[in-house]
C-alpha positions, 0 to 999 in steps of 0.5 A: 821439676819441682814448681812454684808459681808466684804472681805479683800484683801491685796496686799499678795494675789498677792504674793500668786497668786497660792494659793486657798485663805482661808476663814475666817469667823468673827462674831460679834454681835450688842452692838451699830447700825450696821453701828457703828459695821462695822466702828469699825471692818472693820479696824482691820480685814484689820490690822490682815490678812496681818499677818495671810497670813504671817503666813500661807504662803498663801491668806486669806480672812476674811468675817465679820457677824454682828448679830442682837443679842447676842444669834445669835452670841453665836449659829454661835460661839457654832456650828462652823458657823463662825471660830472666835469671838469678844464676851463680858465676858458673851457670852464667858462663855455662850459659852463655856458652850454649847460647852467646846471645844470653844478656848480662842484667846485673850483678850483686853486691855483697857490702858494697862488693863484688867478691866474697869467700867460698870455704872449703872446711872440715871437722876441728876434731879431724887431722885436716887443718890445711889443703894438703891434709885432704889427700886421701879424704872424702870430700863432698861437693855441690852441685855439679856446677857450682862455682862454689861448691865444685868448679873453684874448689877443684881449681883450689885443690889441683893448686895444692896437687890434689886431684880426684885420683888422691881422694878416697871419694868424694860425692856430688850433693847438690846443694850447700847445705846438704855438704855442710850437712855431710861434714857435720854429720861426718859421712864426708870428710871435707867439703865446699860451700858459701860463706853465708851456709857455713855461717848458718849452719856450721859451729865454729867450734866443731867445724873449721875453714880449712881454706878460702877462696875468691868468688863473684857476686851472682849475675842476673841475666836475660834470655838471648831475645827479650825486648831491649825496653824489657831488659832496661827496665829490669836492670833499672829496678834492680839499681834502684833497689835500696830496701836493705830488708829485702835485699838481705833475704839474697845476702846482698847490698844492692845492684851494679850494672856490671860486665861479663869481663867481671867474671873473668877470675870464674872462667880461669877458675873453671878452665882449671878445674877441667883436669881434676879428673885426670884422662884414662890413657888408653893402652894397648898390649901387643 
């Protein structure tokens, strides 16, 4: 598991000098290179602790783990390695399914949203223009759950009745850059990813969106037996949080309160995509 600690002091930790600091351990796993992740998180866990000091009335200290994959990040959460979470949609509800008392913080806003698109896209100089064009092509997915980059964009391609057996192969990469990376380098055919990578990294005019799809804004969650005075706190910095340098490292607008019913169109989504590779049945010869 690769690591970076990052300890947060601000100048409440002098105010209150005589308090034991408190611990807080944040988890993150890797959508983009670690030094990506680091750069994009450090900034806000600074932002949020001088509110949580205030609320509690006490010192604080936020330690930040990146994780190498998503399946590390979703464990640490699920058995209380780490106190607090940024997840995408599909983490979440893996999550809470391993440990249903994991607690809901927040969610993200995106201009004041709480839906954004996710691309499946191809190569302009390629036959691909549509979903029915990626029958017999390679594609290239996420992480294995990702929202994005694998549960949505299977659910998306068994609507258009393409399922893992119509591909010539398709691949798990990881992250969202390394499938934009693999369409514009063309060992890949096709691929899924988040808006904000395809717009970074992706030439419009050599890389086309050959579909689009709904998704929800990421949730920031609470191991299943941190303090409730903790989790307040936590989802209180969150919305008060206005610091639209800051908040643009994450690609966000800002916080609502949200409910685990908003990620409702993710649970169908994933529901789906569970028949994109299709059963082997057994068969027998007398």
């Amino acid at each position: 598991m690769l690591r970076f600690i990052l300890i947060l002091f601000c100048s409440t930790s002098f105010v209150f000098a005589n308090d034991k600091p408190l611990r807080l351990d944040f988890g993150v796993y890797q959508s983009d290179r670690a030094t990506v992740m680091y750069r994009k998180f450090s900034p806000i866990l600074d932002a949020i602790q001088f509110p949580i000091e205030q609320l509690l009335q006490r010192p604080v200290d936020i330690h930040l783990t990146i994780f190498d994959d998503y399946e590390s990040g979703i464990n640490a959460l699920v058995t209380g390695k780490v106190d607090f979470v940024r997840f995408g949609p599909a983490s979440y509800i893996l999550a809470q399914q391993r440990n249903p008392n994991i607690s809901f913080l927040a969610m993200e806003l995106r201009k004041g949203l709480t839906r954004f698109n996710g691309f499946i896209i191809a190569r302009v100089d390629s036959d691909i223009t549509e979903l029915k064009d990626v029958r017999g092509k390679s594609f290239a997915f996420g992480d294995a759950n990702s929202t994005i980059g694998t549960f949505l964009a299977q659910s998306e391609l068994l609507k258009a009745g393409i399922d893992a057996d119509d591909l010539k192969h398709y691949d798990y990469l990881g992250r969202h850059d390394l499938v934009a990376n693999a369409i514009i380098s063309g060992t890949h055919d096709v691929g899924a990813l988040k808006e904000s990578t395809y717009s970074k990294l992706c030439d419009p005019k050599k890389i086309s969106i050959i579909h689009a799809f709904e998704n929800v804004t990421k949730p920031w969650l609470a191991r299943a037996d941190l303090a409730k005075p903790l989790q307040e706190a936590i989802t209180q910095a969150l919305l008060s949080l206005d610091k639209i340098e800051i908040l643009g490292e994450l690609g966000c607008s800002g916080f609502i309160q949200g409910v685990p019913e908003d990620y409702d169109i993710i649970r169908e989504g994933m529901k789906n995509s569970e028949t994109f590779v299709p059963d082997v049945e057994e068969t027998t010869t007398e």
